[in-house]
C-alpha distance (Angstrom), angle and dihedral (degrees) to the residues before:
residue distance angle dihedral
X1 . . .
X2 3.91 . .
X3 3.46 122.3 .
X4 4.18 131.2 -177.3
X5 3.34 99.6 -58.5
X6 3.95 136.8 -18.2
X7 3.45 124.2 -34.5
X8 4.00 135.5 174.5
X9 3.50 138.8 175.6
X10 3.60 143.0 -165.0
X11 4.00 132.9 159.7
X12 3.97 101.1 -122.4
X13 4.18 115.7 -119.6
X14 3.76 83.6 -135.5
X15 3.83 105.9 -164.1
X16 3.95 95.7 -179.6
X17 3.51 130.8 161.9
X18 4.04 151.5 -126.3
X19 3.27 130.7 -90.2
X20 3.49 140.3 -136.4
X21 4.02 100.1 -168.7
X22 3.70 105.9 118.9
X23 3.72 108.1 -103.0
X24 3.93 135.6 -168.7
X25 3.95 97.8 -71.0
X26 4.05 115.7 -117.9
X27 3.40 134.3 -124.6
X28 3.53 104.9 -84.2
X29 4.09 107.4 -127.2
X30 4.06 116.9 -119.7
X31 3.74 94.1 -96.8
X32 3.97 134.9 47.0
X33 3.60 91.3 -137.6
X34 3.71 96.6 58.0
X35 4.28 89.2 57.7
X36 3.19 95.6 44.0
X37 3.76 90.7 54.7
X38 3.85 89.0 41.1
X39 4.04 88.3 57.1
X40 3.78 111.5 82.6
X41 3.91 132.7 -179.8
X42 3.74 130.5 -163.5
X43 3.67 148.3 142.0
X44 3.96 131.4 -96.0
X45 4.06 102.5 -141.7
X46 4.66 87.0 30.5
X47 3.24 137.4 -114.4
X48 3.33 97.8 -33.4
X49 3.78 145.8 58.8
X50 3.67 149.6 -178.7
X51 4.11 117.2 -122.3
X52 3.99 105.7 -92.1
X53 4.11 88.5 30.1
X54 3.72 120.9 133.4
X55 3.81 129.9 -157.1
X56 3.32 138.2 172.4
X57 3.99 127.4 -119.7
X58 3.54 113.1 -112.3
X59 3.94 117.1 -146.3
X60 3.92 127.3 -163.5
X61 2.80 130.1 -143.1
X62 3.84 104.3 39.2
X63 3.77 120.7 -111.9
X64 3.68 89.0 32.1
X65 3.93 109.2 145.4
X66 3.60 104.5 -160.7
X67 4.05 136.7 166.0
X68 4.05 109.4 -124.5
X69 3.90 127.6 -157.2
X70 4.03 135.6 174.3
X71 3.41 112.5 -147.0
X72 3.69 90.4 -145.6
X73 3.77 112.6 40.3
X74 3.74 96.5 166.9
X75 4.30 77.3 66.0
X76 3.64 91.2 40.5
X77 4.05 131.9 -13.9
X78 3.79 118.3 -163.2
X79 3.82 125.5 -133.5
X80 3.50 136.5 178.6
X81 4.06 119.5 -112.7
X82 4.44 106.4 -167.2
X83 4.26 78.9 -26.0
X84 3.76 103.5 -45.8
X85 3.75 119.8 125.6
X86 4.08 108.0 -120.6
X87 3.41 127.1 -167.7
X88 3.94 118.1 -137.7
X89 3.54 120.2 -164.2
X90 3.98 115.5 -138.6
X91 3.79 109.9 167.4
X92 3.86 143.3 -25.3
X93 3.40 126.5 -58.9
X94 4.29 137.0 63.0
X95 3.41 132.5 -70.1
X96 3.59 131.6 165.7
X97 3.92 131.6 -131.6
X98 3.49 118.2 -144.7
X99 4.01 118.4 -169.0
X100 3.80 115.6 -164.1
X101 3.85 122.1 -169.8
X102 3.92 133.6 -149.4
X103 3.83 97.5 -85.7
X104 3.95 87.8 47.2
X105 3.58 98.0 -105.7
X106 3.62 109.4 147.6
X107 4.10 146.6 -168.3
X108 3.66 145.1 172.4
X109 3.47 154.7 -173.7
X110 3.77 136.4 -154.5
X111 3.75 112.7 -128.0
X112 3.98 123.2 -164.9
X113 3.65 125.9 -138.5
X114 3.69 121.8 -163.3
X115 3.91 143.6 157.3
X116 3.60 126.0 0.6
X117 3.29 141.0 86.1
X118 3.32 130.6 -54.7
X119 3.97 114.3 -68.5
X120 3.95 99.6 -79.9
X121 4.23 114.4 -149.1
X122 4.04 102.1 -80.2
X123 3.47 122.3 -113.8
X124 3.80 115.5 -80.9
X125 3.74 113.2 -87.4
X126 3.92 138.0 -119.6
X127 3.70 103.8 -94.9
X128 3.84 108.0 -102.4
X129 3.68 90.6 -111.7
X130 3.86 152.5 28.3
X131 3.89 126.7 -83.5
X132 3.23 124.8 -118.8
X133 3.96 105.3 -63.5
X134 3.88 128.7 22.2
X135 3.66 93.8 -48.1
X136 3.37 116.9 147.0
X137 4.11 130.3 -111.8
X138 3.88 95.2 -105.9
X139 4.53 118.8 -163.8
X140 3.18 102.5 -155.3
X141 3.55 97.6 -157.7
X142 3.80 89.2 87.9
X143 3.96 140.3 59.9
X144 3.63 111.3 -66.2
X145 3.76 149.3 151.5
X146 3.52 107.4 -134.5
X147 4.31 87.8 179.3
X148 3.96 85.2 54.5
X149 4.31 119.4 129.7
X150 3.85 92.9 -139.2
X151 4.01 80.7 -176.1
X152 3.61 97.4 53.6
X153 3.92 115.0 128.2
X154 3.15 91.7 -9.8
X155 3.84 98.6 162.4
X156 3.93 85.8 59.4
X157 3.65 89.0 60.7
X158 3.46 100.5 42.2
X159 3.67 88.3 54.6
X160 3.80 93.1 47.7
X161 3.88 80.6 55.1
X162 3.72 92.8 55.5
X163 4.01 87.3 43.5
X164 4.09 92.2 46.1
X165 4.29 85.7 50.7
X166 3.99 90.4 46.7
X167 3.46 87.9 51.7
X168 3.97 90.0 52.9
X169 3.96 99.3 45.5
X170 4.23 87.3 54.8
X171 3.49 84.7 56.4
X172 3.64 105.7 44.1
X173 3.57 101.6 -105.8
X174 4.37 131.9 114.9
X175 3.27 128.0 -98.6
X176 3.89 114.8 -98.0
X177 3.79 113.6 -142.1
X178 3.86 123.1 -131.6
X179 4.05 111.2 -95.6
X180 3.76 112.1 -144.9
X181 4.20 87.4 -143.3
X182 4.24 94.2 47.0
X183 3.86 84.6 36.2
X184 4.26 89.9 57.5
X185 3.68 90.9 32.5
X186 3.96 99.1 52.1
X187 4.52 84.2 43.1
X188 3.89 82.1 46.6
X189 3.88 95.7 53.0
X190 3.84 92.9 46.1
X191 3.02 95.2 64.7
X192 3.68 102.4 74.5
X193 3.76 91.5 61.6
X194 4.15 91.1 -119.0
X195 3.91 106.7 -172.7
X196 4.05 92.1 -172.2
X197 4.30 127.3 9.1
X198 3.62 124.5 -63.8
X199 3.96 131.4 175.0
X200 3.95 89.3 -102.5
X201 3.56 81.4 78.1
X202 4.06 102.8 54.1
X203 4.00 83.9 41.1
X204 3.99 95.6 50.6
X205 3.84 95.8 66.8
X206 3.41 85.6 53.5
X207 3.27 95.0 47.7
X208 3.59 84.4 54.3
X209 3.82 99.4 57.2
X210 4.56 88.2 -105.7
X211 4.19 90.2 129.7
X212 3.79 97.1 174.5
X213 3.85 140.8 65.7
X214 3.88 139.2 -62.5
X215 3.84 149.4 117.9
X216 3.79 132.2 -84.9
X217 3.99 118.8 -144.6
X218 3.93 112.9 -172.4
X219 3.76 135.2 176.1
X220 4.06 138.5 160.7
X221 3.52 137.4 -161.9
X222 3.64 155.2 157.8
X223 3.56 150.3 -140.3
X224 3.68 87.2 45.2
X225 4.08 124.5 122.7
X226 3.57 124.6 -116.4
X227 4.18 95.3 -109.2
X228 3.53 83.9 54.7
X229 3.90 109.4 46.0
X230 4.28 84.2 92.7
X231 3.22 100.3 50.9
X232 3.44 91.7 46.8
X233 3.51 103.3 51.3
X234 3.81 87.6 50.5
X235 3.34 94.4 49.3
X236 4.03 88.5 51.9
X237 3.51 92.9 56.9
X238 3.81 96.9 43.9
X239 3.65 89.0 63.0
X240 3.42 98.0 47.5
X241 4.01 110.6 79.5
X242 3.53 94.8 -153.8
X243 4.28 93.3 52.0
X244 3.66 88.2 41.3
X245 3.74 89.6 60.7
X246 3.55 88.7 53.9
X247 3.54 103.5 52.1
X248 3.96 84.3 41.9
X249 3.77 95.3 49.3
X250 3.98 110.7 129.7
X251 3.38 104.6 -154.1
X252 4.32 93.1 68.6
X253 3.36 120.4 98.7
X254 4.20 101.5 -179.2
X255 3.80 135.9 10.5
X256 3.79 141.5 -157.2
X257 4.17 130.9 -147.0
X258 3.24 139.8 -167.7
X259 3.73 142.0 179.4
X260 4.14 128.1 -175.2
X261 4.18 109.8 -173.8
X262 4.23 110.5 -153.6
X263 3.43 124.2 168.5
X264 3.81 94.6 -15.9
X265 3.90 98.1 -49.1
X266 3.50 125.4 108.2
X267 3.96 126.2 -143.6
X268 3.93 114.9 -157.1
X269 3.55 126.2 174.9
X270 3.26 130.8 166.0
X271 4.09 136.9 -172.1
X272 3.60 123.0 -154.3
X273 4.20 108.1 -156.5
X274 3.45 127.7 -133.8
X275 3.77 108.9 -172.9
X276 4.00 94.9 -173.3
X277 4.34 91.1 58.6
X278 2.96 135.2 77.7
X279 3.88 97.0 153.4
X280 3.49 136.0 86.5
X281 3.77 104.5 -65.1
């Protein structure tokens, strides 16, 4: 089926991670054994690494504020990157990361570390906090635009927002608030005029501190004016089963969009978040 302009689509293989930010705390469930089964730990490259490798620690559920420890950091040491735990490989061997969460509940997993070099001095980290300003916490381990506007036509997106949301209530579904991360992400990724998926796009919400699961939509056109560029998009993924399902998809809670115009084309993306995956969805 063509439509005005280009369109493509793809379900991300989100592989995002925990968190260690202090979040609103959660009910706690009537039994201890039901949270600790609820609290799950495990790595973002596997269960297995090369010496000088770095992964991040991946907390479930979302929101989770948990203490992490290896109990061999001379086989891996954790760190925190803009508050994330991050494992960093050093040298062969096994160690296993516990993760331990304000009611004590706790879980682990034993990672492997094998080959390789010698550990090599990791790549310098985000800084641990915002500049002056809005600007966003930035890792810099991951695909990014650092000469990005992540306020550029911003009424466009907030009315593709509204459109994305419409499209939800007709269908039965909640509204899914803007994230500042997916919204800076989504800008981010637009800005490098993609006409089908890439890996920049999986890295950039990481880049952009989202750690968990979702979907990416993304279309571009031309000949189209500015008033219209939302609708349009919208209207693009609406009749395109496989977008549809994305901006219809239960299991997201917030979403992020962004839009770059260049010589008459416009580049939307958007990311719908799912804080409880970090899977392939």
């Amino acid at each position: 089926m063509k439509y005005r302009g280009m369109i493509a689509s793809f379900l991300l293989a989100a592989v995002l991670f925990g968190t260690a930010v202090p979040a609103k705390a959660a009910e706690v469930p009537a039994t201890p054994a039901v949270q600790a089964a609820a609290l799950k730990v495990s790595s973002y490259k596997g269960g297995s690494l090369l010496a000088g490798e770095r992964s991040m620690v991946v907390i479930s559920p979302y929101g989770t504020s948990v203490t992490a420890v290896s109990s061999n950091p001379g086989v891996i040491a954790l760190e925190q990157v803009s508050g994330y735990h991050v494992m960093v490989a050093k040298a062969s061997g096994t160690a296993v990361i516990s993760v331990t969460d304000e009611a004590g509940n706790t879980a682990s997993m034993t990672m492997t570390v094998s080959g390789g070099a010698a550990a090599s001095a990791p790549p310098q980290a985000a800084a641990s906090e915002a500049q002056a300003g809005n600007s966003p916490v930035v890792n810099s381990e991951w695909s990014h635009n650092p000469d990005a506007d992540l306020t550029a036509n911003l009424e466009i997106r907030q009315e593709m927002v509204r459109l994305i949301n419409q499209v939800r209530r007709e269908h039965g579904r909640a509204e899914l608030p803007a994230d500042d991360r997916l919204m800076n992400a989504t800008q981010d990724v637009s800005t490098q005029h993609f006409r089908e998926h890439t890996q920049y796009e999986r890295e950039a919400v990481i880049a952009y501190a989202w750690l968990y699961g979702g979907c990416h939509n993304l279309t571009c056109f031309s000949m189209v004016p500015e008033e219209e560029i939302a609708q349009t998009a919208v209207t693009n993924w609406v009749n395109s089963p496989g977008h549809l399902q994305s901006m219809l998809r239960e299991d997201v809670t917030c979403i992020g969009v962004g839009v770059t115009i260049e010589g008459g084309t416009a580049y939307c993306h958007m990311f719908a978040g799912s804080p409880t995956g970090h899977g392939i969805l």
